[in-house]
C-alpha positions in Angstrom: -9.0 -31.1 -20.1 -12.5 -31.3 -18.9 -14.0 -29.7 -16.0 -13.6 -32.6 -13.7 -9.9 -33.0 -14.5 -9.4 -29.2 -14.1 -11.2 -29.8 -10.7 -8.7 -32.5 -9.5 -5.8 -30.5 -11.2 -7.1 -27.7 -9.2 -7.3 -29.6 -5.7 -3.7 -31.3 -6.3 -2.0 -28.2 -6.9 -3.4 -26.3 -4.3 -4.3 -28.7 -1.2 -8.2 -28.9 -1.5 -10.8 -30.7 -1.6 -12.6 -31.5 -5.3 -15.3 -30.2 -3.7 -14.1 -26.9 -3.0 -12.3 -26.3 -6.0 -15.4 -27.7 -8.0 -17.4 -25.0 -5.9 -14.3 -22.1 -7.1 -14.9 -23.1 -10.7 -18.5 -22.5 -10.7 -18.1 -19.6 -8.8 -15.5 -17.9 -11.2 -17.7 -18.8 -14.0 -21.1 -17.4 -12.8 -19.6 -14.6 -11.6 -18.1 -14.2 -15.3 -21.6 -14.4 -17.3 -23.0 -12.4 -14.6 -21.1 -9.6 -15.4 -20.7 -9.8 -19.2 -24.6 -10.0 -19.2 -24.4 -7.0 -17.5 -22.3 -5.1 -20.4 -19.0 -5.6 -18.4 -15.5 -6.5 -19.6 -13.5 -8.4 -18.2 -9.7 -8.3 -18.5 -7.7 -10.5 -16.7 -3.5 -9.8 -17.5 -2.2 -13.4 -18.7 -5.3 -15.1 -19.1 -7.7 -13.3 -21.3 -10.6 -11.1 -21.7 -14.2 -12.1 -21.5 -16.8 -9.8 -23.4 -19.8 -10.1 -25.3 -20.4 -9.3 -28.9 -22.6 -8.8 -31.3 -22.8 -11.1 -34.6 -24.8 -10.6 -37.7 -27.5 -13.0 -38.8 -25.9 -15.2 -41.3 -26.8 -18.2 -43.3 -25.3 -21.6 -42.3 -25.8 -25.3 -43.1 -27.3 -28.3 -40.8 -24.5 -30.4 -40.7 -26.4 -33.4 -41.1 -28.7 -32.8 -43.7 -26.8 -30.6 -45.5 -29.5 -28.0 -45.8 -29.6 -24.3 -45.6 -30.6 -22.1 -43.0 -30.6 -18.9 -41.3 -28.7 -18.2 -38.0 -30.0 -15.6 -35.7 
């Protein structure tokens, strides 16, 4: 499901307009980053947890070319 059928999902189920439920979505998720930018966890019971991490350089491969290189 892509955002624009999550939107109309959203606005079925609860009575809205796209609009407004578009405007909830993008609310949620800025208000997410925000706070995980900001060293906060986020645990929601049933859903999931949002967090950062982080991940060791590593070495990886373009997938087109084939070739090597290094990921930051």
């Amino acid at each position: 499901m892509n955002k624009q059928e999550f939107v109309k999902h959203i606005a079925e189920q609860h009575q809205c307009a796209q609009v407004e439920a578009d405007k909830i979505i993008d609310m949620f998720t800025s208000s997410v980053i925000d706070a995980i930018s900001k060293g906060n966890e986020i645990s929601l019971i049933g859903f999931g947890s949002f967090s950062v991490q982080k991940v060791e350089a590593r070495e990886g491969r373009n997938p087109r070319t084939g070739n090597a290189l290094k990921i930051a």
